[in-house]
MARLUM-981309 format. One record per residue (C-alpha): x, y, z; residue number from 1; residue in three letters. Coordinates in nm, 4 decimals, padded with zeros to 6 digits, always signed. Layout:
        xx        yy        zz  pos  code
         X         Y         Z  NUM   ALA
...
***
This chain:
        xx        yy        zz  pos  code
  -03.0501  +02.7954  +01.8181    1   UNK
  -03.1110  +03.1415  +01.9482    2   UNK
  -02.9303  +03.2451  +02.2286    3   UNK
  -03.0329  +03.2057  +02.6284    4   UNK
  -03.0941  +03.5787  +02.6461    5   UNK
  -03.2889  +03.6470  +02.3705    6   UNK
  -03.5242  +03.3211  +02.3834    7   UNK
  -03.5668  +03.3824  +02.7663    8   UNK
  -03.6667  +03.7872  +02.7110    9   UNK
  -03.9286  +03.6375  +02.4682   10   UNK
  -04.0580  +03.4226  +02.7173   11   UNK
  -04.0953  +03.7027  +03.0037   12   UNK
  -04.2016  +03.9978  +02.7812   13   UNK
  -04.5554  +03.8849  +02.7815   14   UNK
  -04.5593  +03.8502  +03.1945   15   UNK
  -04.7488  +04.1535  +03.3466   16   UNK
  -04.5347  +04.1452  +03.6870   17   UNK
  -04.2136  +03.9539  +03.5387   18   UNK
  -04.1843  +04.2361  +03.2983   19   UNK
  -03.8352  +04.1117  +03.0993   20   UNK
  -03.5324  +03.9562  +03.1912   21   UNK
  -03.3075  +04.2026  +02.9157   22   UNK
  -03.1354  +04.3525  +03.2445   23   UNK
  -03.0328  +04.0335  +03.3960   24   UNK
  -02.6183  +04.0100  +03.2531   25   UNK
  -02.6024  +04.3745  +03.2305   26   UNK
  -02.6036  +04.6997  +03.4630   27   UNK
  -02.9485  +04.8008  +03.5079   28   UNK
  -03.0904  +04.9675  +03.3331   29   UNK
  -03.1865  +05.3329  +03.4612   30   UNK
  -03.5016  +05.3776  +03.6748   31   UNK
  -03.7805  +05.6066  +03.5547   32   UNK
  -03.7245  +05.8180  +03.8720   33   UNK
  -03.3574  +05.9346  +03.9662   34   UNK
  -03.3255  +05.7285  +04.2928   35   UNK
  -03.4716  +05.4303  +04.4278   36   UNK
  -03.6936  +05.4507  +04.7287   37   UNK
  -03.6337  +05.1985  +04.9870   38   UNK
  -03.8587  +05.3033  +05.2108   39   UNK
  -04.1950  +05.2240  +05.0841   40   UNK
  -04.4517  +05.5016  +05.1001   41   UNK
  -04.7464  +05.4660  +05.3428   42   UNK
  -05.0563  +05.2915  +05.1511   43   UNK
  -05.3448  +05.5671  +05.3128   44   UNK
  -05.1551  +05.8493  +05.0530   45   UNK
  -05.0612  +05.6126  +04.7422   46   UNK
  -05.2989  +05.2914  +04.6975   47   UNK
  -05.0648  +05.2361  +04.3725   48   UNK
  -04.6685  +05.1767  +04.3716   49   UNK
  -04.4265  +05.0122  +04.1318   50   UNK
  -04.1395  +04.7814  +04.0590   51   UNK
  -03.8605  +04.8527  +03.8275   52   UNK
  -03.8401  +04.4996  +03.6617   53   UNK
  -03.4876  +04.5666  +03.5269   54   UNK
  -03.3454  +04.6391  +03.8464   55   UNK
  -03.5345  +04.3741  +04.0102   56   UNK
  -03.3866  +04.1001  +03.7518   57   UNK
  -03.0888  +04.2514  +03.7710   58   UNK
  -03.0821  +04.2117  +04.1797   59   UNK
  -03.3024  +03.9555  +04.2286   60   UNK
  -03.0258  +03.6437  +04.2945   61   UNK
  -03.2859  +03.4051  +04.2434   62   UNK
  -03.3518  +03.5855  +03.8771   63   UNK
  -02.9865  +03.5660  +03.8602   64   UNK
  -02.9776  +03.1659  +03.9467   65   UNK
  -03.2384  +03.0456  +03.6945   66   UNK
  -03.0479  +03.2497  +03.3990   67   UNK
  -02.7000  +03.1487  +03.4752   68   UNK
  -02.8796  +02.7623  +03.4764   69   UNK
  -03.0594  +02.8524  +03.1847   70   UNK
  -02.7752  +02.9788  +03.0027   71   UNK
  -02.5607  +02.6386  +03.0836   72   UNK
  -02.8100  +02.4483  +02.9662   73   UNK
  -02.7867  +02.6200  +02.6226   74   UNK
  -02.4311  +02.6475  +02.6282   75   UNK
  -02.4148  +02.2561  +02.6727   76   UNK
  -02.7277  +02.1896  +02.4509   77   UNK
  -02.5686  +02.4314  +02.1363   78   UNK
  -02.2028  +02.2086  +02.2190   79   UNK
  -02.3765  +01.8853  +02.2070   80   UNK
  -02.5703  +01.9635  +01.8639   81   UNK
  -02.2241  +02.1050  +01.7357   82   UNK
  -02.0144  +01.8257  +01.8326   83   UNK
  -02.2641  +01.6031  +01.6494   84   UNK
  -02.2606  +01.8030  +01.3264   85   UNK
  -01.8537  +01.7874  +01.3445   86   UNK
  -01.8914  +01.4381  +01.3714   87   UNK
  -02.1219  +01.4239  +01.0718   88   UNK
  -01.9672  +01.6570  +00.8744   89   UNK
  -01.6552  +01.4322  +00.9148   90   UNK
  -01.8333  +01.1572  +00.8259   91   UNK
  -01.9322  +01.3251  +00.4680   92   UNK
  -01.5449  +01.4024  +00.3876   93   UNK
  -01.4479  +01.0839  +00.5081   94   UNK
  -01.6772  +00.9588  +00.2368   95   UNK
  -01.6165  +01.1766  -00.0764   96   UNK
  -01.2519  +01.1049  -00.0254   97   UNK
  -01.3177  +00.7130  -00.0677   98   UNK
  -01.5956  +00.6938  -00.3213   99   UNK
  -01.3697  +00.6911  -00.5841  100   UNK
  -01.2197  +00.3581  -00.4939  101   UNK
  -01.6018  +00.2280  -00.3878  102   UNK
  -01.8040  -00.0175  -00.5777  103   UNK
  -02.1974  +00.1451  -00.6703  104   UNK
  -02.3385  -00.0658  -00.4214  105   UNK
  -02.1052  +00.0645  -00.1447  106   UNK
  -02.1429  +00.4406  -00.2468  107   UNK
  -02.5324  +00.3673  -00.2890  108   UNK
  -02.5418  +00.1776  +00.0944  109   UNK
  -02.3319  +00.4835  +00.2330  110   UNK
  -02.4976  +00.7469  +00.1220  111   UNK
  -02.8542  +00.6416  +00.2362  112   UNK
  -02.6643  +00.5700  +00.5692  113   UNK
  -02.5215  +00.9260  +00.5287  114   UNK
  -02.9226  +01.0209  +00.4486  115   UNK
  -03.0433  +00.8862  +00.7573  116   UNK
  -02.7912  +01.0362  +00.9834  117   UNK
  -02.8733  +01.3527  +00.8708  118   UNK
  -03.2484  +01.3557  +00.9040  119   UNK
  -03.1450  +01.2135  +01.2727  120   UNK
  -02.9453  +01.4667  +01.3778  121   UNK
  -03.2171  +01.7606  +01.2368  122   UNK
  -03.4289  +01.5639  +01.4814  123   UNK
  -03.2244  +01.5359  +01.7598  124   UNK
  -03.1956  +01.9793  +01.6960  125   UNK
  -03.5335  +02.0287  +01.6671  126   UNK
  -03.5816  +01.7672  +02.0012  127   UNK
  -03.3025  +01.9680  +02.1767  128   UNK
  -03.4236  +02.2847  +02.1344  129   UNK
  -03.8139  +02.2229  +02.2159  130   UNK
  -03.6613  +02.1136  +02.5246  131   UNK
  -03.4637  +02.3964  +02.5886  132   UNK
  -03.7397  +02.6252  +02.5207  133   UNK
  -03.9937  +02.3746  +02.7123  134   UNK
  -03.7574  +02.4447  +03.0511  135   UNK
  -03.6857  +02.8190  +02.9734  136   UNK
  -04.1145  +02.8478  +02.9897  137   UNK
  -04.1454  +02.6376  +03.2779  138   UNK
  -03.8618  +02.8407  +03.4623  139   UNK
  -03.9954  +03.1605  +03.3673  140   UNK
  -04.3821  +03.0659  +03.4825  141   UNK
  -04.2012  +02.9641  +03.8221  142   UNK
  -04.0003  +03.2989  +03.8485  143   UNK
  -04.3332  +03.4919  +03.7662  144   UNK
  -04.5563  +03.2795  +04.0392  145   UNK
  -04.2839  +03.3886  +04.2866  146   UNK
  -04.2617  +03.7166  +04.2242  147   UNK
  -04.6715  +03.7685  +04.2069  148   UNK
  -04.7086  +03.5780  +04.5673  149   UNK
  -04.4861  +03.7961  +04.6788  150   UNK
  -04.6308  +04.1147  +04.5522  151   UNK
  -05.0017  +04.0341  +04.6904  152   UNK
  -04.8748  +03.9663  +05.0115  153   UNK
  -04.6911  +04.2276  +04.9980  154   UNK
  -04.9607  +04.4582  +04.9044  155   UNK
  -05.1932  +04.2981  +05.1531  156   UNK
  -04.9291  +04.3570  +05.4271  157   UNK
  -04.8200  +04.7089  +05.2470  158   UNK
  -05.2320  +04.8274  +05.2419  159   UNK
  -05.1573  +04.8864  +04.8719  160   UNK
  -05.4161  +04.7853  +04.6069  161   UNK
  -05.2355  +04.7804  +04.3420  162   UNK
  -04.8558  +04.6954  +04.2136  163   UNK
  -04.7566  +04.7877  +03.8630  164   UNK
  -04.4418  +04.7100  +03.7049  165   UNK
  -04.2020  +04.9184  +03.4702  166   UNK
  -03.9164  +04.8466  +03.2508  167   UNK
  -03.7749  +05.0560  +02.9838  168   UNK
  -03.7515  +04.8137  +02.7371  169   UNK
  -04.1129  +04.7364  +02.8102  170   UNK
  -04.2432  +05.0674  +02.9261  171   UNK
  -04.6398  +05.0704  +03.0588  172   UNK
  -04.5074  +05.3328  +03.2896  173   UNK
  -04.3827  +05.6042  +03.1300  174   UNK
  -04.3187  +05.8036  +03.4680  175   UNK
  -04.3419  +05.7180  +03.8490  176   UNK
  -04.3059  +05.9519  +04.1292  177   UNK
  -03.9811  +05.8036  +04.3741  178   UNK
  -04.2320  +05.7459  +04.6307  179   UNK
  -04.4208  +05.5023  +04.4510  180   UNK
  -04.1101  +05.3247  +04.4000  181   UNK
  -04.0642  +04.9656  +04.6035  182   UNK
  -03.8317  +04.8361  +04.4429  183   UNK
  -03.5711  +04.8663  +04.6966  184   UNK
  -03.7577  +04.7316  +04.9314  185   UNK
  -03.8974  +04.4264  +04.7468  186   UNK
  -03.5689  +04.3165  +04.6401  187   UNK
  -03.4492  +04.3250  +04.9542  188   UNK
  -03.7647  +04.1044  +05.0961  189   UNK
  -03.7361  +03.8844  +04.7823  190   UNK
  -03.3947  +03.8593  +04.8293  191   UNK
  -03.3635  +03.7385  +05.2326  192   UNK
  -03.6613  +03.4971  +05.1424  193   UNK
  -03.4440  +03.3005  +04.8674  194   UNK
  -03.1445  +03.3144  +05.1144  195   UNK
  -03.3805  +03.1037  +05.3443  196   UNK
  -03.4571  +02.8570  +05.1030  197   UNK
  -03.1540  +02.7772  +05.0018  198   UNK
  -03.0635  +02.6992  +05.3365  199   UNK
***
């Protein structure tokens, strides 16, 4: 099973506003521009801003909330499908020790039991981690819807007609003026919203 980080950055890479969550159990990562503007710029001089998606993931405590879930999940899911193959694995040694002393019949019975249990527990794998994956897309789709209905909204309150996003480890923009940065500012409005919710 691949790990929470590295199945979850798949998942957002592909998001135009999510950008990535590769930021989210590390220090961001640095901006494109040397500080970040919390002021956002008046829409009449610059239609177009953007958001730095690491630092946004990285701040974001709702971002934060669905990974550290996420990454529980996996932790339990990957100790559930070891303790099962520990238990199998068992099971096998358990079994060459006493076929020696077993009748034909007895090794022939145990070893299609033996057969079976292992084509269950592949299953139960494969079933665990099409789950996992099923909840990391369904978190991630919610994560992106509430970051885009924020961002038109904002925009629409903002006068801005247009929000793009950057990330270094997804770069679309390779360079943005500070005062196009939000960032600051959306984290902030992002942030006091999920602090209202959770209420």
């Amino acid at each position: 099973m691949k790990t929470t980080n590295s199945i979850f950055t798949k998942v957002i890479l592909g998001l135009a506003i999510a950008g990535t969550f590769a930021a989210c159990n590390s220090k961001p990562a640095s901006t494109a521009t040397t500080a970040v503007n919390t002021t956002p710029p008046p829409a009449d001089k610059n239609p177009i801003v953007y958001v730095n998606s690491d630092t946004l993931y990285a701040k974001y405590e709702y971002a934060k909330d669905v990974n550290k879930i996420l990454s529980d999940k996996g932790k339990t899911a990957q100790g559930d499908a070891t303790s099962k193959e520990q238990a199998f694995q068992r099971e096998v040694a358990d079994y060459q020790k006493a076929m020696t002393t077993m009748s034909a019949d007895q090794r022939q019975t145990t070893e299609q039991r033996l057969g079976r249990e292992k084509q269950e527990l592949q299953q139960y794998e494969q079933n665990a981690g099409a789950q996992y994956q099923n909840e990391q897309s369904t978190q991630a789709r919610k994560l992106y819807d509430k970051i885009a209905d924020f961002c038109k909204a904002y925009a629409n309150e903002k006068g801005y007609k247009m929000i793009l996003t950057y990330s270094k480890t997804n770069p679309t923009v390779l360079y943005g003026d500070a005062t196009l940065d939000v960032t600051g500012d959306v984290v902030k409005r992002l942030n006091d919203a999920y602090a209202k919710e959770k209420k």
